[in-house]
C-alpha positions in Angstrom: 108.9 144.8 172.5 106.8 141.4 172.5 108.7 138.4 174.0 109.6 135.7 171.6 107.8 132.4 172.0 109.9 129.2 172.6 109.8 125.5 174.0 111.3 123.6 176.0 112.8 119.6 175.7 115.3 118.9 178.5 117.2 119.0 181.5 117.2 121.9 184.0 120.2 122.7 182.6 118.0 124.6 180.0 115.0 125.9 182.3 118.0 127.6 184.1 119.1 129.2 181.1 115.9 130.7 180.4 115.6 131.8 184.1 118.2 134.6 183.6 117.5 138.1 183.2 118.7 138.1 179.4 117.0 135.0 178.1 113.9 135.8 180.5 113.7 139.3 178.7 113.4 138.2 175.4 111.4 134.7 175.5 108.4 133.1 177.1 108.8 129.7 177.8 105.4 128.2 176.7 106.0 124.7 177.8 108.6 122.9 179.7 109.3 119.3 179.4 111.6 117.5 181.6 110.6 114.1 179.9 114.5 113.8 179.1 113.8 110.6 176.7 113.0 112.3 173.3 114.1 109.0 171.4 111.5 107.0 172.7 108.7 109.8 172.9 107.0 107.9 169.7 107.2 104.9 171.4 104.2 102.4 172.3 101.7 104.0 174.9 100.0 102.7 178.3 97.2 104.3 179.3 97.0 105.4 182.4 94.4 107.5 183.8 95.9 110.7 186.0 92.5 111.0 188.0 93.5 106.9 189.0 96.8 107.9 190.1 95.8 110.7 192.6 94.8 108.1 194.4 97.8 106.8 195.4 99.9 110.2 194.9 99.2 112.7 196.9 101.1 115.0 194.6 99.7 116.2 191.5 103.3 116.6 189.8 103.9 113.0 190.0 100.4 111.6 189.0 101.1 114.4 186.1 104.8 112.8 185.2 103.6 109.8 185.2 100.6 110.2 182.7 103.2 112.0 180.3 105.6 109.1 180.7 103.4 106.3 179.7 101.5 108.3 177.4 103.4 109.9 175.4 101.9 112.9 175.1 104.8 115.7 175.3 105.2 116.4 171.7 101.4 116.9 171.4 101.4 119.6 174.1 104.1 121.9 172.7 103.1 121.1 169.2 99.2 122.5 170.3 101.7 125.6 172.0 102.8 126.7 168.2 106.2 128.0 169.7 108.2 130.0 167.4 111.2 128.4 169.0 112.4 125.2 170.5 115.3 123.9 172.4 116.6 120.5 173.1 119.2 119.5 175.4 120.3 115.6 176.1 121.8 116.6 179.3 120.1 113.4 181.1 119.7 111.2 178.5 122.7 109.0 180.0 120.5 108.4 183.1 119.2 104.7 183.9 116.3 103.2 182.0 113.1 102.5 183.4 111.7 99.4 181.2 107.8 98.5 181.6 106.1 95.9 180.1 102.6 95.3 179.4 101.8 92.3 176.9 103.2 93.2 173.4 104.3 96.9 174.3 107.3 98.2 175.6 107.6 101.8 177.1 110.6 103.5 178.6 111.7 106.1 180.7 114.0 108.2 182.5 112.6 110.2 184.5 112.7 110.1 188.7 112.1 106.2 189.2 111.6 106.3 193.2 108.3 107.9 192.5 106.8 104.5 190.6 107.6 102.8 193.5 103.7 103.2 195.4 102.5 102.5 191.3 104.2 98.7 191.2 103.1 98.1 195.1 99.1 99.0 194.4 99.8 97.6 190.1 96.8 95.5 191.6 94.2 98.0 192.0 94.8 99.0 187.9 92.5 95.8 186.7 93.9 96.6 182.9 97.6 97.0 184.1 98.2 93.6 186.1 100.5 91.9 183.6 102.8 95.2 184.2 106.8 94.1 184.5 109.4 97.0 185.9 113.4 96.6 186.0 116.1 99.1 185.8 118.9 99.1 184.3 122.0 101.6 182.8 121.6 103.4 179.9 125.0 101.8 178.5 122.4 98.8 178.5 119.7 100.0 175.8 120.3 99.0 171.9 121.8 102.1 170.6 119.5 102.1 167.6 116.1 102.2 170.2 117.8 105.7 170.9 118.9 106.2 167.0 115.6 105.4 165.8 113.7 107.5 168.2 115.5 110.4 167.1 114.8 110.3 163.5 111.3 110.7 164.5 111.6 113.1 166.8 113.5 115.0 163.8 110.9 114.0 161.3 108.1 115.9 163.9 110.8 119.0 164.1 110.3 119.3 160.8 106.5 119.3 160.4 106.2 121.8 163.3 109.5 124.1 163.7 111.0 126.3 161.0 114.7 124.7 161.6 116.8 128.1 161.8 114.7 128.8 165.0 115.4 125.5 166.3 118.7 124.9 169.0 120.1 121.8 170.0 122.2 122.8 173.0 125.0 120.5 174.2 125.7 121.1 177.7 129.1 122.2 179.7 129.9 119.6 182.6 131.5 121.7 185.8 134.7 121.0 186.5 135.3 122.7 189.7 131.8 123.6 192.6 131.3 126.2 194.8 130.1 124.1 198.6 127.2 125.6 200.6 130.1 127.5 202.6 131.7 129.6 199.0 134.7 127.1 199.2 135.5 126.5 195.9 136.9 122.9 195.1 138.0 120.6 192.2 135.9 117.0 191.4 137.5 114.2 192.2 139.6 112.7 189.5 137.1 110.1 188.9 134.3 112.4 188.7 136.1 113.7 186.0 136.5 110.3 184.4 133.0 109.8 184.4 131.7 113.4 183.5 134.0 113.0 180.3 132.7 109.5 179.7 129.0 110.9 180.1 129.1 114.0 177.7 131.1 112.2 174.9 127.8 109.7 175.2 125.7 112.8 174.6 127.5 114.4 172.1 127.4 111.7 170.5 123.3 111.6 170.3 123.3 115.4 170.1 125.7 115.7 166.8 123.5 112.8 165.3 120.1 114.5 165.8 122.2 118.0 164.5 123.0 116.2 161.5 119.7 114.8 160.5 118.5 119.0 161.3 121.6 120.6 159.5 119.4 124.0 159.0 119.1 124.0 162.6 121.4 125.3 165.4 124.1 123.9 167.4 125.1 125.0 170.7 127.6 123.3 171.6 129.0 124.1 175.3 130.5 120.7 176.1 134.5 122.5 175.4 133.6 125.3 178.1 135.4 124.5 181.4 132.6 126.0 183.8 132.1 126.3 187.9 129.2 124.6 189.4 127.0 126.3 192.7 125.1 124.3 195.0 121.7 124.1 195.4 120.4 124.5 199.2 118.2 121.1 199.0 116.7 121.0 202.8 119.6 119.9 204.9 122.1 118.1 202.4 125.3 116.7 203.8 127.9 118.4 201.8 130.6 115.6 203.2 128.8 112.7 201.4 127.7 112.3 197.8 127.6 116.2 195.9 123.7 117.5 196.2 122.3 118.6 193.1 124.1 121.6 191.3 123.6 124.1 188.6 125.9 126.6 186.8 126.7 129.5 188.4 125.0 133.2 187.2 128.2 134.1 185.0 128.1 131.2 182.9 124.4 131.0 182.5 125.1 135.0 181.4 127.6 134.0 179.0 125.6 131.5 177.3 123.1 133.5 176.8 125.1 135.9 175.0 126.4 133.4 172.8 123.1 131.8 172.2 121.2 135.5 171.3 124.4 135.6 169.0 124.0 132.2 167.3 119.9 133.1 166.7 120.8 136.4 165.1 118.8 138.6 167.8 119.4 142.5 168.3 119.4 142.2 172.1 119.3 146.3 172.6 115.9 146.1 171.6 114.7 144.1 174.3 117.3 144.7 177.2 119.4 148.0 177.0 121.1 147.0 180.7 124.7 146.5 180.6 124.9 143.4 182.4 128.3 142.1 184.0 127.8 139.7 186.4 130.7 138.6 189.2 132.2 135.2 188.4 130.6 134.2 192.5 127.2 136.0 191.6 124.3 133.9 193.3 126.1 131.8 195.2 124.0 130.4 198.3 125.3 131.7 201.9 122.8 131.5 204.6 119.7 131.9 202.2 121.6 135.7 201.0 123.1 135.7 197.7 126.0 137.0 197.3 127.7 139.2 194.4 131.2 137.5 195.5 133.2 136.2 198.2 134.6 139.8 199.3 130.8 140.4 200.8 130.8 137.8 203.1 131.6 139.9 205.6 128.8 142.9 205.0 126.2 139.7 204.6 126.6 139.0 207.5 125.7 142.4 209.0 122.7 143.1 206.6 121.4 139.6 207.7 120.8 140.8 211.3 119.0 144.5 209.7 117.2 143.3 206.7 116.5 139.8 206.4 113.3 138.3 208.3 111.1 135.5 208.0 107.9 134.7 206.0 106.2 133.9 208.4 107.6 136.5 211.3 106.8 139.3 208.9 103.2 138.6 209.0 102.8 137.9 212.7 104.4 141.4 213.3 102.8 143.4 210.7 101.2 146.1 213.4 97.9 146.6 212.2 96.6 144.1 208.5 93.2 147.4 208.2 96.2 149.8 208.0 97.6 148.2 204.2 96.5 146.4 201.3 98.6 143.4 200.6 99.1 142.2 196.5 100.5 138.5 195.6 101.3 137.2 192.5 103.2 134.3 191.5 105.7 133.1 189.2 107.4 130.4 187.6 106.8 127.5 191.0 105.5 128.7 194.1 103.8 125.5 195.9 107.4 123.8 196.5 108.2 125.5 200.5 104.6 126.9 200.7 103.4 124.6 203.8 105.8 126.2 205.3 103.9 129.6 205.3 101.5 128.8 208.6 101.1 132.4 209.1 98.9 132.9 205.8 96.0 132.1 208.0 96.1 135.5 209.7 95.8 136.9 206.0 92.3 134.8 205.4 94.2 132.5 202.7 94.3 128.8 202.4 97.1 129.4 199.0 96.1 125.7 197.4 98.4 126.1 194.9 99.9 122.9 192.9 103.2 122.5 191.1 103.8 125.9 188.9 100.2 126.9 189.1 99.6 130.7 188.9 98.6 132.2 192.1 97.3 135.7 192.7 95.9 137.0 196.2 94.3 140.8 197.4 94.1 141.1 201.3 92.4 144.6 201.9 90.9 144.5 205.3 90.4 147.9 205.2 87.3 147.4 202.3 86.7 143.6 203.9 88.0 142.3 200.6 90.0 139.3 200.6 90.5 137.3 197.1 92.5 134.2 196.0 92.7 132.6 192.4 94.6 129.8 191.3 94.7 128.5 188.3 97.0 126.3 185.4 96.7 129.3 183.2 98.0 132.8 183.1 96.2 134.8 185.6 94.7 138.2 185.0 92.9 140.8 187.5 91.8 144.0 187.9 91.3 145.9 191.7 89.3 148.7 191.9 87.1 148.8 195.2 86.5 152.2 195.4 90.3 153.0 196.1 91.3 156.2 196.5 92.1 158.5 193.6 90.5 156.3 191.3 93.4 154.2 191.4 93.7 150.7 189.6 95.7 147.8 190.5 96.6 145.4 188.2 97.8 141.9 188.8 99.2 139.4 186.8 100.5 136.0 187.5 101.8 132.7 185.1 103.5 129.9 186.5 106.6 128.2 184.3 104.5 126.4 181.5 102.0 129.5 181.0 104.5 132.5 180.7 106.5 132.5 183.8 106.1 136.4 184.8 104.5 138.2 188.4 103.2 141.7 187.7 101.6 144.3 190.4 100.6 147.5 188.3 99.6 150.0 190.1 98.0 153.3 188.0 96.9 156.4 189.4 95.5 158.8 186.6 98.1 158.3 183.8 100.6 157.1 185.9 102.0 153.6 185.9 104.4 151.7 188.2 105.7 148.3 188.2 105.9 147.0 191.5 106.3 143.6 191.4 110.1 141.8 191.5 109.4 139.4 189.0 111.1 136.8 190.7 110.5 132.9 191.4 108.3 131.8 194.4 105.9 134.7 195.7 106.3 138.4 195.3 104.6 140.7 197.9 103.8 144.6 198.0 102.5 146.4 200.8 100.4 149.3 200.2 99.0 152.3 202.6 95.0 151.2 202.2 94.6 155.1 202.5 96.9 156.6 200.8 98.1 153.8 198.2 101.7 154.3 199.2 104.3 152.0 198.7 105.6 150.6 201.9 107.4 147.3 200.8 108.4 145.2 198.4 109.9 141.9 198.2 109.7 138.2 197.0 109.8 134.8 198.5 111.2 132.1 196.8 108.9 129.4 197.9 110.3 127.0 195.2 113.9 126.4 197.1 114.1 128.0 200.2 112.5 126.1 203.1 113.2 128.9 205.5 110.9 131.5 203.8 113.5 134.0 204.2 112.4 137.8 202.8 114.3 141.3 202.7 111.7 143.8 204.2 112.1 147.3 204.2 109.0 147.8 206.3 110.2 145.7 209.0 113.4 147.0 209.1 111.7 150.6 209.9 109.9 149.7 212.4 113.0 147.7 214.0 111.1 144.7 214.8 113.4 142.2 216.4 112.6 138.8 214.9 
């Protein structure tokens, strides 16, 4: 059945959600914003051009940010999307304010503020941006009715674009217990608490207000759920110091998804007929393996030693490229941990891909075909080259704000097989170039994991020690 069309004003909190097998099943996320500061998304406007900016950020994700912060132009994008649904979360909205002036206007935000930082030192080189003032300062700061006004707006433009009983206004769970990098599960501090039950009554707060100005609309309101939190493996974070970014673990987001397909009056058998129970521990991160629970620590350990390999050692020891053809397709954000992929060179790739760009590549040295494409949009191609018995392979890619799916078809006569995973980063299959064969298949999360790490049946096989 066709996936049901929905976007996207938050935190992460809510891009997780949708990242699950249940929510990804039944919706597309058309776009994504992470512009957390819905209230002041009508406010005044400093243009900035994002072409100027690239030339003092080297990443196009920041120049992007930037743009959208100062310009205002987040509503415009999903309202050009025409989702049938939309989400909103305040998760972040208790996070400090950015305040820049320029002459008579005043624009805010709250987004990452380190990254403005090479912006105010070159505010020089911007000839119509030199009377530009910065400061920071706590939310608890800001005029309440900034926020209150900003929000009837932003319910006055629900209105006009969103039929209301399609639209959710999710209040978020704060964890009270985490799971460390090691599986040890432990309890906040008591002033965590203090503060985590000072932040959500703040957005509750905002959330019920916007709810009651949208009273067709849905609430989902997690903030009484008493939920476990999983650490996120951000390069080499000192779990001893200050607690590196978390999410939810897979049970919860599993839950709420249930709850949520309940509260928007879908019939989830006809799009997922699974019976899905996942472990209270499932995907929690152990030595780039995740894990279905704490009793398979053990066998983790022994699979890593047979299955799990390298990126970039699977490559090197592939015995001969002429012998397969290689398929790549991207989804959701790929570009993250690609630089750490040096051994796409001996597949003829450069793989110039940008922050959740689609990416697709064919490497058939076998023909003496090699092809990349990148691009912002959904991604669709057709490989025939004379392959044996007449054989097609289709391949699909769309990062997170243009569909957020990888698919490798491959059809011989009337037959059809899915062979991509489907999974964030880069996913790979290996086929015989004579015989079209599958011989492995696997995915890379090159969003999150630094160390490239793969589970390769092919190289198990072959019992190459790497």
């Amino acid at each position: 059945m066709e996936k049901k069309h929905i976007s996207v004003i938050g935190s992460c909190v809510s891009r997780q959600l949708f990242n699950n097998i249940l929510l990804d099943s039944i919706f597309t996320v058309d776009k994504y914003s992470y512009q957390i500061c819905v209230w002041d998304l009508f406010g005044d406007k400093i243009k900035i051009d994002k072409e100027e900016l690239l030339k003092y950020y080297s990443e196009e994700f920041t120049a992007r940010m930037i743009t959208y912060d100062f310009n205002k132009i987040t509503l415009d994008e999903i309202a050009s999307a025409n989702s049938e649904y939309l989400i909103i979360d305040l998760y972040n909205i208790i996070a400090p304010i950015c305040e820049f002036k320029l002459k008579d206007k005043t624009v805010y935000t709250q987004f990452t503020y380190d990254r403005y930082s090479s912006l105010i030192n070159n505010i020089d080189n911007f000839n119509n941006l030199k009377d530009l003032k910065y400061q920071k300062y706590p939310f608890q700061k800001l005029d309440k009715s900034i926020v209150y006004k900003g929000l009837k707006k932003l319910a006055g433009w629900i209105k006009k674009h969103f039929d209301l009983n399609k639209v959710i206004i999710e209040i978020p769970s704060f964890a009270d217990k985490y799971f460390d990098l090691e599986n040890q599960l432990f309890d906040y501090s008591e002033q965590t608490l203090i503060n985590n039950k000072n932040q959500i009554s703040i957005i509750k707060e905002f959330s019920l207000y916007l709810a009651d100005l949208l009273p067709e609309a849905n609430l989902f309101d997690l903030s009484g759920d008493n939920s476990i939190a999983q650490f996120n493996n951000y390069d080499n974070l000192n779990i001893l110091s200050t607690p590196p970014p978390m999410h939810y673990t897979e049970y919860y987001y599993i839950e709420w998804s249930k709850r949520l397909i309940n509260l928007l009056n879908i019939n989830l058998s006809n799009y997922y007929s699974l019976k899905i129970e996942p472990n209270i521990y499932e995907c929690i991160r152990y030595k780039n393996l995740y894990l279905k629970s704490l009793k398979n620590k053990k066998l983790a350990n022994e699979n890593l030693k047979a299955y799990e390999y390298n990126l970039n050692d699977y490559v090197s020891n592939i015995e001969n490229l002429s012998d397969f053809i290689i398929i790549i397709s991207a989804k959701d954000e790929c570009s993250n941990c690609i630089k750490s992929f040096t051994n796409k060179s001996l597949l003829d790739i450069e793989m110039n891909v940008k922050y959740r760009q689609s990416y697709i590549a064919i490497i058939d040295k076998s023909r003496n075909f090699v092809k990349e494409i990148v691009s912002n949009d959904s991604i669709n191609y057709e490989y025939k080259n004379d392959l044996p018995h007449n054989a097609i392979i289709r391949i699909k890619s769309a990062g997170y704000e243009c569909g957020n799916m990888s698919s490798i078809v491959l059809k011989i006569n009337d037959s059809t097989t899915e062979l991509s995973l489907n999974k964030r980063g880069l996913n790979f299959v290996l086929l015989n170039a004579k015989t079209l064969d599958v011989v492995d298949t696997f995915k890379c999360d090159t969003h999150l994991d630094p160390d490239l790490t793969i589970k390769s049946i092919y190289l198990s096989k072959i019992k190459i020690k790497v």
